[in-house]
Each structure stands twice: as structure tokens, then as C-alpha cells.
N, C-alpha and C positions, 0 to 999 in steps of 0.2 A: 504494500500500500504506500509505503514512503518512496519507493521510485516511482510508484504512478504520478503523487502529488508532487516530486520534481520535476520530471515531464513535463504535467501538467502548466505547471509554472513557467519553466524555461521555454515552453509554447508561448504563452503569454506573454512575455517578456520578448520575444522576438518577433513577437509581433505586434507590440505596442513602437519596438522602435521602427520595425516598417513602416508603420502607419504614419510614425511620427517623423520619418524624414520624406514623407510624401506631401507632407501640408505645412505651410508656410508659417512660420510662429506667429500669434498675436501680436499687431501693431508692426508689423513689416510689408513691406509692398514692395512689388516690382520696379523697381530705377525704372522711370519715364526720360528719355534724353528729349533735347529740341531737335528741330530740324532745318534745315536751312534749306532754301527753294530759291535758284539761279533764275534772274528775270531780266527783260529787256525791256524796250516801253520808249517812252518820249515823258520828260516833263511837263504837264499841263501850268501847273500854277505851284511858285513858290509862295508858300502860308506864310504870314507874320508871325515876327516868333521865333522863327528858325529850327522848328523842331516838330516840323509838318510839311509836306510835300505831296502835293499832289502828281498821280500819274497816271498816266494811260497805257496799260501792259499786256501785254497776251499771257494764257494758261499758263500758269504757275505747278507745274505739275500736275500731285490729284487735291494740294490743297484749294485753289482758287482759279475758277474762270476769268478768260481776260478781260477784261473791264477799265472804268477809270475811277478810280478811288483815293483818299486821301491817307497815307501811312504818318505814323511816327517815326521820325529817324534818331538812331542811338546816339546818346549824350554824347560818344567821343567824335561821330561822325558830322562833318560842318561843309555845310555846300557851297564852299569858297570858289566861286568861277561859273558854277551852274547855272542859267538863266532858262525863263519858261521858253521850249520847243525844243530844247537839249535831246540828242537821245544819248538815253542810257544804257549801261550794266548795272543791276543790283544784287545785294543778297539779302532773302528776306530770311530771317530767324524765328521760329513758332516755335515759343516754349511749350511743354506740357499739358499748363492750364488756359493755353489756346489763345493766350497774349504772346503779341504778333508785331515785327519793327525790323526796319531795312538797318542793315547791320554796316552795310559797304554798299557804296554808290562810286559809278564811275562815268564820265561825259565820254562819249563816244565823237569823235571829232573825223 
């Protein structure tokens, strides 16, 4: 009877840690990274402010059809030279929580 109830046990025991390295501990989650999306476009309207831009781009990958919309551009990037009907190169950056800004901009001349 006492090697059954070891058995028994060391069953259970191997299979509680199966179980338990198939399921993700409480309060962990999968790493979401960002993604960056290569675009092209023309400048419609530089926004006051300096930290909006509007543009007119084609599809964006599978995140956005091409369109003309207005982005935020990142605090370190400054559109020194840029004037509206510019075309461009940009990199758009989509973090995780689906907050979205042109990371690199470039005047195509």
C-alpha cells in the first residue's frame, strides 16, 4: 500500500509540474513589441506647433489604408527644410496600445 500511495503521489507531482509549465504564471503576459510601417506620401500641411504634420500616403502595410491624415511626429524629430508638397520617406512607429507617430521623416528631392 505504501508504494501505491508513492506512485500515486509522484503521479501527481508530475503532473502538476506539467500543467504548471504549460500556463503562464499570474500577472505575466506576452512582450507586445511596436512596429514600424515604411511610408511614402507628399506633405499636405505643416500644423502649428511643430509637432503635427499632415500627409497624404499610400497603404501603410496591413496597418492603414492610404489616405491623408494628420500624424504626431516624435519629440526628437524636427522638420527643419520641409515645406507643404514635399515628398517624402517616413517611419511610422505603432506601439502596443495602438498609439501611433512618425519616428523618421525624410524630403525626397
Amino acid at each position: 500500500m505504501k508504494i501505491l500511495s508513492q506512485t500515486v503521489l509522484s503521479v501527481a507531482v508530475v503532473a502538476t509540474v506539467i500543467v504548471s509549465c504549460q500556463t503562464e504564471p499570474e500577472g505575466l503576459s506576452t512582450v507586445e513589441t511596436s512596429r514600424v510601417f515604411e511610408g511614402a506620401g507628399r506633405i499636405s500641411e505643416l500644423l502649428p506647433g511643430g509637432q503635427h504634420v499632415k500627409i497624404t500616403h499610400g497603404q501603410l502595410g496591413d496597418f492603414m489604408e492610404a489616405m491623408e491624415m494628420s500624424f504626431e511626429i516624435a519629440d526628437t524629430l524636427h522638420l527643419v527644410g520641409a515645406t507643404q508638397g514635399d515628398s517624402i520617406h517616413f517611419s511610422l512607429r505603432v506601439q502596443p496600445d495602438g498609439y501611433f507617430f512618425i519616428e523618421d521623416l525624410e524630403v525626397v528631392r
